[in-house]
C-alpha positions as CSV (number, residue, x, y, z in Angstrom):
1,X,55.2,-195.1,256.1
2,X,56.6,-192.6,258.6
3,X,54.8,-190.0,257.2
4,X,52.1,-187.5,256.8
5,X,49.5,-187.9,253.8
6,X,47.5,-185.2,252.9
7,X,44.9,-184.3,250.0
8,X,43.7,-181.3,248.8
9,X,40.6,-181.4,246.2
10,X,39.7,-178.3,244.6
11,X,36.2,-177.1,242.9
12,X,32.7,-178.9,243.6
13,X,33.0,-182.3,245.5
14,X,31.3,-185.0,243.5
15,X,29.5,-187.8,244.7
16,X,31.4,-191.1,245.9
17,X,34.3,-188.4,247.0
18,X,33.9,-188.8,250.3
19,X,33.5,-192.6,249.6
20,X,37.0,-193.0,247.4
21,X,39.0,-190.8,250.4
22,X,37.6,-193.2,253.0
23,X,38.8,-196.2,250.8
24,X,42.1,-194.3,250.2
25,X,43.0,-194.4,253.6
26,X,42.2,-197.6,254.8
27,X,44.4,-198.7,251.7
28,X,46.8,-196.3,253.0
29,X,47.2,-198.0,256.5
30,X,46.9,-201.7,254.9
31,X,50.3,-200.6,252.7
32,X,51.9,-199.4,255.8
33,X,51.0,-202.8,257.6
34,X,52.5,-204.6,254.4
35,X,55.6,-202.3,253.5
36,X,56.6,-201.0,257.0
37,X,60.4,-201.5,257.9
38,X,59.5,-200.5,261.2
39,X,57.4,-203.5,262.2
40,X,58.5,-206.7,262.7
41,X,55.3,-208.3,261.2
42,X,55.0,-206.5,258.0
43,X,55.2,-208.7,255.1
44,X,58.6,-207.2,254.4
45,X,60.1,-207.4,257.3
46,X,59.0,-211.0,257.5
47,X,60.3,-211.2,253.4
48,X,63.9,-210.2,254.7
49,X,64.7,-212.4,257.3
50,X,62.8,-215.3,255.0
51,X,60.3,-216.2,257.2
52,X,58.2,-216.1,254.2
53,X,58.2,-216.3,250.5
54,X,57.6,-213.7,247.7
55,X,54.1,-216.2,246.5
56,X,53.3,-216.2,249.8
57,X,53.3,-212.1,249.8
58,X,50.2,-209.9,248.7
59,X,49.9,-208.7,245.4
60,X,50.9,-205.5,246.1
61,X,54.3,-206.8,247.4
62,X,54.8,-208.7,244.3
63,X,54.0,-205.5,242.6
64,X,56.5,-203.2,244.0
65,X,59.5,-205.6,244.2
66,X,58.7,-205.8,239.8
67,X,58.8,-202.1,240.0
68,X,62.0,-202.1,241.9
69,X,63.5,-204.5,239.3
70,X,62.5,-202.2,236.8
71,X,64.0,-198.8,238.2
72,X,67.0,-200.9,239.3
73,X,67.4,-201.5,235.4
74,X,66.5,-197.8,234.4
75,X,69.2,-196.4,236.7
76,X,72.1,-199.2,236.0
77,X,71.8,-200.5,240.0
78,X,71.5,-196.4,241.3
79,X,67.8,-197.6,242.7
80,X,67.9,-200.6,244.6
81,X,65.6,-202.2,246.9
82,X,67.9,-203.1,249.4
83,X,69.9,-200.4,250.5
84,X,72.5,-201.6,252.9
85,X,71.9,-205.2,251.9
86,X,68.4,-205.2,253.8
87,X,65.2,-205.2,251.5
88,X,63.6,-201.7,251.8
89,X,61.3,-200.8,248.9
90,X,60.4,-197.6,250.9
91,X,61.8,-195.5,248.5
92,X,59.5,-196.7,245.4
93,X,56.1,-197.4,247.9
94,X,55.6,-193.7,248.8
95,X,55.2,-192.7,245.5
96,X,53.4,-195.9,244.1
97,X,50.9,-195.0,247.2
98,X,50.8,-191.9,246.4
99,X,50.1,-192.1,243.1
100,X,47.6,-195.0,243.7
101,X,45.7,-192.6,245.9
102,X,45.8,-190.1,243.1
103,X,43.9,-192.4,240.8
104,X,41.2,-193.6,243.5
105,X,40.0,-189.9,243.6
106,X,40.2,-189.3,240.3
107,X,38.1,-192.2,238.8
108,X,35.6,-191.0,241.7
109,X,35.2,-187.8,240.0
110,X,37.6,-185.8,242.1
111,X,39.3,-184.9,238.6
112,X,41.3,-181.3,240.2
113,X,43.2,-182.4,243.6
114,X,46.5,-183.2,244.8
115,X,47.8,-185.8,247.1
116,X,51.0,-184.9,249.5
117,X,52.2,-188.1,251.0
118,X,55.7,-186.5,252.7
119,X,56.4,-184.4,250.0
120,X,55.9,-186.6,247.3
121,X,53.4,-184.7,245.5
122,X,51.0,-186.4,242.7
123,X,48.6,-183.3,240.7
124,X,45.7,-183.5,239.1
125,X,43.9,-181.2,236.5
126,X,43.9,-177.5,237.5
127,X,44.5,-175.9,241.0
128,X,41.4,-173.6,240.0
129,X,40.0,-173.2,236.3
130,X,42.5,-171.3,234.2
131,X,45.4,-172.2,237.3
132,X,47.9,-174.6,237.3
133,X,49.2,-175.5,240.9
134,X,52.1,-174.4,242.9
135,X,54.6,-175.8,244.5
136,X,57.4,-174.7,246.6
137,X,60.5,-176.5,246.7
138,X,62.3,-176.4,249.8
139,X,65.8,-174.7,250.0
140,X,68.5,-177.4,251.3
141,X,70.6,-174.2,253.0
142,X,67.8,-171.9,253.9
143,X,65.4,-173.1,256.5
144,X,61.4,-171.9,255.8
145,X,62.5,-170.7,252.0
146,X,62.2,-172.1,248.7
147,X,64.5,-172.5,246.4
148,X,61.8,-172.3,243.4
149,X,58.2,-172.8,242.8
150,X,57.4,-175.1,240.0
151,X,53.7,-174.9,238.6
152,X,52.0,-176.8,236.0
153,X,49.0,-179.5,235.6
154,X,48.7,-183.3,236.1
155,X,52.1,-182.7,237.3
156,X,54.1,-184.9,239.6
157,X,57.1,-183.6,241.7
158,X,59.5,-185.2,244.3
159,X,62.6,-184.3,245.7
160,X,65.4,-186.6,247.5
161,X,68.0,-184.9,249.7
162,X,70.4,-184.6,252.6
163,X,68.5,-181.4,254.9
164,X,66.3,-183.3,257.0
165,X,67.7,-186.8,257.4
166,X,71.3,-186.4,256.6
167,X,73.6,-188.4,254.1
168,X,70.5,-191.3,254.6
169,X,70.9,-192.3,250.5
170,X,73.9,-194.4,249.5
171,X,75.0,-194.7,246.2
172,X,74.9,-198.7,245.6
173,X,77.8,-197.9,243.0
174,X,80.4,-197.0,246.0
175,X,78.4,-198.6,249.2
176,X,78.9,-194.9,250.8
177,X,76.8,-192.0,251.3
178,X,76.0,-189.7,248.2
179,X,77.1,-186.0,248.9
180,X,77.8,-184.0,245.5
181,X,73.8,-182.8,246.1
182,X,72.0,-181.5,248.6
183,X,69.0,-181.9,247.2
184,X,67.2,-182.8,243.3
185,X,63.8,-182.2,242.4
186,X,62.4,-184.4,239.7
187,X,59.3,-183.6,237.8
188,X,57.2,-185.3,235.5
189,X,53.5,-187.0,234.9
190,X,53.6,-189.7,237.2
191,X,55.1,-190.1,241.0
192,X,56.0,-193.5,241.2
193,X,58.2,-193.0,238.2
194,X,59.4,-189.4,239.1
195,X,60.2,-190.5,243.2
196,X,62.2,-193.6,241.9
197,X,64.1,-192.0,239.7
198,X,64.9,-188.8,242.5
199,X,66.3,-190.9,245.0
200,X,68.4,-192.6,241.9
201,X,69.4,-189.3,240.6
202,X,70.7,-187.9,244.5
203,X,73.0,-191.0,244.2
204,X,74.4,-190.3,240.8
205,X,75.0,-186.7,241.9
206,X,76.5,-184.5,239.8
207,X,76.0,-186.9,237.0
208,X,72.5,-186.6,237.1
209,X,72.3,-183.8,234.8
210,X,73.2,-185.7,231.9
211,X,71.2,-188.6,232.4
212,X,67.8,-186.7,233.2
213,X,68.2,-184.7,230.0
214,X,67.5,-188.2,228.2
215,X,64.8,-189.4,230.2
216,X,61.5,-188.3,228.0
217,X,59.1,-186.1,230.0
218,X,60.8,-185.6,233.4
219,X,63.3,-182.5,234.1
220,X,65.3,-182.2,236.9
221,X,66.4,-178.8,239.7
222,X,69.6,-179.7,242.0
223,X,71.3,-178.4,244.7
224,X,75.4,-179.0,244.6
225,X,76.8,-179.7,248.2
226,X,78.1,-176.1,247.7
227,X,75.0,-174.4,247.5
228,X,75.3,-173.7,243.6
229,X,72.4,-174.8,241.7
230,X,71.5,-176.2,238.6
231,X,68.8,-177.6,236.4
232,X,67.7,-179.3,233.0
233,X,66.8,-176.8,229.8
234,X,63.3,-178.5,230.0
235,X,62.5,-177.0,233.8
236,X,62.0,-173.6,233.0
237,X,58.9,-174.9,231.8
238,X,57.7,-175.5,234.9
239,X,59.4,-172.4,236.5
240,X,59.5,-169.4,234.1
241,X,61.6,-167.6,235.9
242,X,64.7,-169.6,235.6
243,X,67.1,-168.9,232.7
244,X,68.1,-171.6,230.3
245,X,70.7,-173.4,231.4
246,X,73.6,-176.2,230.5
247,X,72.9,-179.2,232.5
248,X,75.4,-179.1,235.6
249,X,76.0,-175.2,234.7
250,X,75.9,-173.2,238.3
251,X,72.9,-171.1,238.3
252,X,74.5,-167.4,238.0
């Protein structure tokens, strides 16, 4: 997947935890043969250039490209899965995997962990008891600081954004490059919904405001392309330290 996956499990290990993170990971590397854009002989790459047929593809193939269709409906065409005209689910797998992951461990017992695939972050229970977990957002402008730190539990955050790859997300509406943000944190219970809907909400850019604010259960932090930020009434939950604020209203 071009990235780095990482898991952190707090409080006693249990038994079969070992087991489940020794599954998770050779499930991690079959998705990346599957899913990979990179490789010529992934099933999607193969998919694409119709060397093959969807019935022909694993389940899990089958699987994403219905989630795609979903977000794709969600979003009014802001998520696609083939951005540019080529088929690239990559921006609904790394959460799905992530969040996949998430589960293995949890129905092993590992019930207080997170998993970090890129910065796509799936928690679970408490960070230690009485603790929820932390986690730092990264400043679009500022390189090494945070723009906040959002805590809770069984929380899922993702953020889509310009600082480290660029105007990479187009917004399917225009077929050019999104700039209004440089970057959105979404969070909510579950990643594969929360890291669909991020990269969907960097394309609608400013817009976005209004159109988190009536999705139930996920909340939104931006960054405009002008540094000012902004975030929905229901993030300060998360991050305590924030005022209340109008959606789209520059942070003072």
């Amino acid at each position: 997947m071009g990235t780095v996956f990482s898991f952190d499990i707090r409080r006693e290990p249990v038994a079969g935890t070992a087991h489940a993170l020794a599954d998770s990971l050779a499930w991690l590397h079959r998705m990346d043969v599957l899913f990979s854009t990179y490789r010529a002989d992934s099933q999607i790459s193969r998919l694409d250039r119709g060397e093959i047929t969807l019935a022909a593809c694993d389940a899990e193939v089958r699987e994403i490209l219905e989630l795609c269709e979903g977000a794709a409906r969600v979003t009014d065409g802001r998520f696609t899965a083939y951005p540019g005209g080529r088929l690239d689910p990559s921006a609904m797998v790394k959460g799905w995997a992530v969040e996949r992951v998430s589960s293995t461990l949890y129905d092993a017992g590992a019930h207080h962990h997170m998993v970090n695939g890129g910065g796509d972050i799936q928690c679970r229970g408490e960070a230690a008891p009485g603790r929820p977990w932390r986690v730092g957002i990264a400043h679009p402008f500022r390189r090494h600081g945070l723009a906040v730190v959002v805590d809770g539990v069984d929380l899922a955050v993702a953020t889509s954004g310009s600082a480290e790859r660029g105007h990479h997300i187009v917004d399917p509406a225009t077929g050019r490059p999104a700039t209004e943000l440089a970057s959105i944190t979404l969070v909510g219970r579950h990643i594969t919904e929360v890291d669909a809907l991020a990269t969907a909400a960097f394309a609608m850019g400013e817009a976005a405001g209004e159109w988190v604010r009536a999705r139930q259960g996920i909340e939104a932090y931006a960054v405009n392309a002008d540094g000012e930020s902004w975030w929905t009434p229901g993030f300060t939950a998360h991050c305590p330290s924030l005022r209340p604020t109008a959606v789209g209203t520059p942070a003072a």
